[in-house]
BALOBA-1460 file (C-alpha; in Angstrom, 3 decimals):
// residues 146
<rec num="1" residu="x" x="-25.007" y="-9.917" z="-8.910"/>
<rec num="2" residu="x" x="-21.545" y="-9.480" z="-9.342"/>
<rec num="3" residu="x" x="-19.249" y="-7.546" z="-6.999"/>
<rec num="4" residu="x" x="-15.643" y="-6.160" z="-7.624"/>
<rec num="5" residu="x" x="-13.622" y="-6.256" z="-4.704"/>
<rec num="6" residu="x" x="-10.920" y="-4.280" z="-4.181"/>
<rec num="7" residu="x" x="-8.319" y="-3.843" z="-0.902"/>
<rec num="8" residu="x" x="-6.386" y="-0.696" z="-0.463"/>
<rec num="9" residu="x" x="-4.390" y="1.417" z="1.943"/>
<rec num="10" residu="x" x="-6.576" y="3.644" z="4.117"/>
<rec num="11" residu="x" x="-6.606" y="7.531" z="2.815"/>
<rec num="12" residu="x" x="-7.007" y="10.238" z="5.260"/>
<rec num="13" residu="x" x="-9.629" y="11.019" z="3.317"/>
<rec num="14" residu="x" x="-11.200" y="7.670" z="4.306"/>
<rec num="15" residu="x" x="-11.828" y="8.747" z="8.039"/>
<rec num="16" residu="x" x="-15.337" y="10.327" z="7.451"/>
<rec num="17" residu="x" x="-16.500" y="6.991" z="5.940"/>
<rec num="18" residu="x" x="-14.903" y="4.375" z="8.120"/>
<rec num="19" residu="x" x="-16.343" y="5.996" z="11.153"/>
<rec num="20" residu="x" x="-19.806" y="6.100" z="9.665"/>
<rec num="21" residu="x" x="-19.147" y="1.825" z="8.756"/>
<rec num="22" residu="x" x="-17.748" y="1.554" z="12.262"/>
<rec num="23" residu="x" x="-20.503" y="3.143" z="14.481"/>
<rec num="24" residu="x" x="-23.347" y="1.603" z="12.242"/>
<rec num="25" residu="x" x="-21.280" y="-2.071" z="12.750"/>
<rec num="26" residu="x" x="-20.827" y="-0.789" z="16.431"/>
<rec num="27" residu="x" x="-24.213" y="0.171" z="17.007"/>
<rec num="28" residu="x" x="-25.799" y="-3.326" z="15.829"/>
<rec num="29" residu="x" x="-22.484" y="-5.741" z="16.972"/>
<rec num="30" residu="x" x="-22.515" y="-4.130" z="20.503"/>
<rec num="31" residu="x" x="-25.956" y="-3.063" z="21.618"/>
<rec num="32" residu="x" x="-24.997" y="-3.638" z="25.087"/>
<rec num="33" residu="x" x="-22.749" y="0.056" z="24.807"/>
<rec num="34" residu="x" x="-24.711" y="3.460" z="25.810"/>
<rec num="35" residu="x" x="-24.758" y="6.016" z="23.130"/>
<rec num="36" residu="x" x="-22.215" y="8.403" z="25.062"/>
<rec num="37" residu="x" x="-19.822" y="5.459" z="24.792"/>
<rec num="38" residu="x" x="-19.998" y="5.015" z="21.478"/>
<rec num="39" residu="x" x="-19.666" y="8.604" z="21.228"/>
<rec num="40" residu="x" x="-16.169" y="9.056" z="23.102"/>
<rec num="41" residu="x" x="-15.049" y="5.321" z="20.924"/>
<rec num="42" residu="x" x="-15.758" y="7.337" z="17.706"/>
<rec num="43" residu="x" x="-13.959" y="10.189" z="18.471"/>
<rec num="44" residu="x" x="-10.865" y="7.606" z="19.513"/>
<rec num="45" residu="x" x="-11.599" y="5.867" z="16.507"/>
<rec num="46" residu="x" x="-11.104" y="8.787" z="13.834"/>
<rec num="47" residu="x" x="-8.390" y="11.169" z="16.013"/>
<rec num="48" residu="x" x="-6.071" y="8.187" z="17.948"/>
<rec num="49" residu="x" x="-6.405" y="4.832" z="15.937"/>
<rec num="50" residu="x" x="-7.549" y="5.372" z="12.316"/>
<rec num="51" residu="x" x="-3.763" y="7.350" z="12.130"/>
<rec num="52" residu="x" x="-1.850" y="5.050" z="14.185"/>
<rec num="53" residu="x" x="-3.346" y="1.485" z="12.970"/>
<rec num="54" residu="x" x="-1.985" y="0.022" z="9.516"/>
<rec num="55" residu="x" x="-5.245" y="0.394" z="7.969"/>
<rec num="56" residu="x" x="-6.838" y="-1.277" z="5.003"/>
<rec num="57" residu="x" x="-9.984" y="-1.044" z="2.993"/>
<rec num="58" residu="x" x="-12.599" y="-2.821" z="0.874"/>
<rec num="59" residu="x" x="-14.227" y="-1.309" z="-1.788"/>
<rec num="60" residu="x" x="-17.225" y="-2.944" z="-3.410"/>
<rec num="61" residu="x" x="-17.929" y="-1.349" z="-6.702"/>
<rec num="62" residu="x" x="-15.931" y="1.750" z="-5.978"/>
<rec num="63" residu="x" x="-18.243" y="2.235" z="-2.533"/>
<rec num="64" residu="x" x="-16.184" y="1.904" z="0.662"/>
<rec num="65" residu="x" x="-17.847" y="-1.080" z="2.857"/>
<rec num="66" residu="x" x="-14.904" y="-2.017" z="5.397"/>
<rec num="67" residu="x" x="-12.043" y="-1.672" z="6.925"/>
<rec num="68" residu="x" x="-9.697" y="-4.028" z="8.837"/>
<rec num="69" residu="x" x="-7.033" y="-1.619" z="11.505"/>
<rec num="70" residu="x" x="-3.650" y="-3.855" z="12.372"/>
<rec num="71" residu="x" x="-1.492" y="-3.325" z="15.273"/>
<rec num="72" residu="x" x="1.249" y="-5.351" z="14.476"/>
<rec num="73" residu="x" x="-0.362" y="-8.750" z="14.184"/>
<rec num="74" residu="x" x="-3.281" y="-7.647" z="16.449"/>
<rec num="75" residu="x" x="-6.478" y="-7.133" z="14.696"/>
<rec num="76" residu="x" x="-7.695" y="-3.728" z="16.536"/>
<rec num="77" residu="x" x="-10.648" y="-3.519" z="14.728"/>
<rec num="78" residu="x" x="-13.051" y="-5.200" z="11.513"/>
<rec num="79" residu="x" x="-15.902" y="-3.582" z="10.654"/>
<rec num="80" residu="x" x="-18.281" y="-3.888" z="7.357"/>
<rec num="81" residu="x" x="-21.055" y="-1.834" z="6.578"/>
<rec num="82" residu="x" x="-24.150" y="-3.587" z="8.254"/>
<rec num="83" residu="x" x="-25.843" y="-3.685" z="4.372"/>
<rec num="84" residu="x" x="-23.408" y="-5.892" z="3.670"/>
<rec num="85" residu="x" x="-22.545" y="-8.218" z="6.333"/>
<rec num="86" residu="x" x="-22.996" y="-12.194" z="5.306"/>
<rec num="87" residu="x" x="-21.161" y="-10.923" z="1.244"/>
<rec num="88" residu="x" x="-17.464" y="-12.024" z="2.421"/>
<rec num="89" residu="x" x="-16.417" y="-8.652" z="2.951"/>
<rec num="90" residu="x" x="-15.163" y="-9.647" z="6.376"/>
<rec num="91" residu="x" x="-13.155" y="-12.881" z="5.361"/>
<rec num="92" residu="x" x="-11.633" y="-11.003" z="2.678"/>
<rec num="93" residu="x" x="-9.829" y="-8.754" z="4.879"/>
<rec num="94" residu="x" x="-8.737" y="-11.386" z="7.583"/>
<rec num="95" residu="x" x="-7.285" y="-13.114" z="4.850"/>
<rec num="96" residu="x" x="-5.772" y="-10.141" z="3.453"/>
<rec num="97" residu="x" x="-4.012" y="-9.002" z="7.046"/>
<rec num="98" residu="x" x="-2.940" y="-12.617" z="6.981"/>
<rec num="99" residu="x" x="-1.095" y="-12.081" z="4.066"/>
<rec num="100" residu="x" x="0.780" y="-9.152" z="5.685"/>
<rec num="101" residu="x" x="0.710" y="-10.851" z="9.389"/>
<rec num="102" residu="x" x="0.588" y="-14.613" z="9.257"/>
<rec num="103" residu="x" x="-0.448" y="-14.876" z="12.935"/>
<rec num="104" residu="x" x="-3.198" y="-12.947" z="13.658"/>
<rec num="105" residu="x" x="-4.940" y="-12.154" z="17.691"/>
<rec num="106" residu="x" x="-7.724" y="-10.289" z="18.903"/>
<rec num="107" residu="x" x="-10.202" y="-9.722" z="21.465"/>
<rec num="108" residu="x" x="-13.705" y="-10.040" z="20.640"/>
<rec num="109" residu="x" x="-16.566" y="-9.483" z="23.237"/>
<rec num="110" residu="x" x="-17.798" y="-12.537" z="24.676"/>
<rec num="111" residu="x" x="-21.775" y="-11.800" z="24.415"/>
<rec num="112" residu="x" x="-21.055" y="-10.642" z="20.454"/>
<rec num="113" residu="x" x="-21.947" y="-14.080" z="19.337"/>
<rec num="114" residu="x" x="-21.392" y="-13.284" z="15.653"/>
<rec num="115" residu="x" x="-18.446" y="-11.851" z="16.070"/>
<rec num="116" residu="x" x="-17.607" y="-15.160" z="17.849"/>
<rec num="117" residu="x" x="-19.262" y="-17.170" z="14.807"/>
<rec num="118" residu="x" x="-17.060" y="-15.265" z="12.526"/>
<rec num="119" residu="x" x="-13.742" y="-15.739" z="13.855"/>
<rec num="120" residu="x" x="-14.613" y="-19.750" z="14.562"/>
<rec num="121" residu="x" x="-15.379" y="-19.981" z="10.957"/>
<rec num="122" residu="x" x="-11.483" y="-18.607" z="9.923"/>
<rec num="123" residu="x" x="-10.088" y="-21.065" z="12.598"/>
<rec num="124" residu="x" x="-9.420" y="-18.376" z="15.308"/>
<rec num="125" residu="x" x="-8.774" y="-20.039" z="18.489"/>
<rec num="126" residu="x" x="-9.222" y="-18.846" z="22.059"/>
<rec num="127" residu="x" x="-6.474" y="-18.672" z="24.133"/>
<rec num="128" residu="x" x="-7.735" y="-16.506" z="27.501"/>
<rec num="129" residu="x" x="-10.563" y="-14.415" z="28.603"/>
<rec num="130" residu="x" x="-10.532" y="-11.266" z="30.496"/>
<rec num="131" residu="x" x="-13.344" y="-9.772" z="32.421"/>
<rec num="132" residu="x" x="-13.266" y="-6.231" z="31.604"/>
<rec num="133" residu="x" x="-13.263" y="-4.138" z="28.631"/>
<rec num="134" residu="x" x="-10.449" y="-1.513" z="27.469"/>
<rec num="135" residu="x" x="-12.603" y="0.940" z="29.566"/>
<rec num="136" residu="x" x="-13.169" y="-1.454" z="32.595"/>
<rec num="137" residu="x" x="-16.806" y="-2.043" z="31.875"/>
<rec num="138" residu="x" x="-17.679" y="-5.897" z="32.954"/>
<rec num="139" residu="x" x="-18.084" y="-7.000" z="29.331"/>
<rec num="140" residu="x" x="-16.218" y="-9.686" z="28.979"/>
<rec num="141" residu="x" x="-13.228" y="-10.264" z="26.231"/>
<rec num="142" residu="x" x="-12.218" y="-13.196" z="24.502"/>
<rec num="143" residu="x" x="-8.474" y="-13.293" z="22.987"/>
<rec num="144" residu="x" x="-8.165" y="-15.386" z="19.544"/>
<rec num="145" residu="x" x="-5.839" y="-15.936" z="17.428"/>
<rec num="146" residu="x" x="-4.577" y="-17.693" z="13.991"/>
């Protein structure tokens, strides 16, 4: 089957969408979060950084599947529509952000081991650890970067 992928700006009219793909890719990347986090994250995610982050999204056949939200040259957030996870959706937009931002860092949860795989796979490289979250839960963080 063939696919036509397609990168664009974020919308406003995006928000809706990207915080459906985020807390599905949430709910099944970071099982280890309670609900009522996940809850208060969303609500960050679609009044605080969905505005403030450069945003960009993939589009599959016209049907929004990810987005990749850029600080600067910090990745704040990639998520893909579970349904679609393992199509290249992911790689697509690191390599797109690289484009814009040739060095690239994050921090990915240590226990998210295919989050881990992922970023391995693009040649992201760890370069510290730290053991709480942005909410200063003990999951650890792993920094990368490119």
């Amino acid at each position: 089957m063939k696919y036509d992928l397609k990168i664009r700006a974020f919308l406003p009219e995006d928000s809706t969408r990207l915080v459906a793909i985020w807390r599905a890719a949430s709910e099944k990347g970071h099982p280890f979060l309670a609900h009522a986090q996940l809850d208060n994250q969303a609500t960050l995610v679609a009044d605080h950084y969905l505005p403030l982050a450069e945003t960009h999204v993939a589009l599959r056949n016209g049907e929004i599947v990810g987005f990749i939200s850029l600080l600067d040259q910090t990745i704040g957030g990639l998520f893909v529509d579970p349904y679609h996870h393992g199509t290249g959706i992911g790689r697509h937009l690191v390599e797109h952000a690289s484009r814009l931002h040739p060095r690239l860092e994050l921090e990915v949860y240590t226990i998210n081991e295919s989050a881990r795989r992922f970023y391995d796979r693009l040649g992201f490289v760890e370069t510290g650890r730290r053991p709480t979250d942005d909410s200063g839960l003990p999951f650890e963080l792993i920094k990368l970067v490119r």
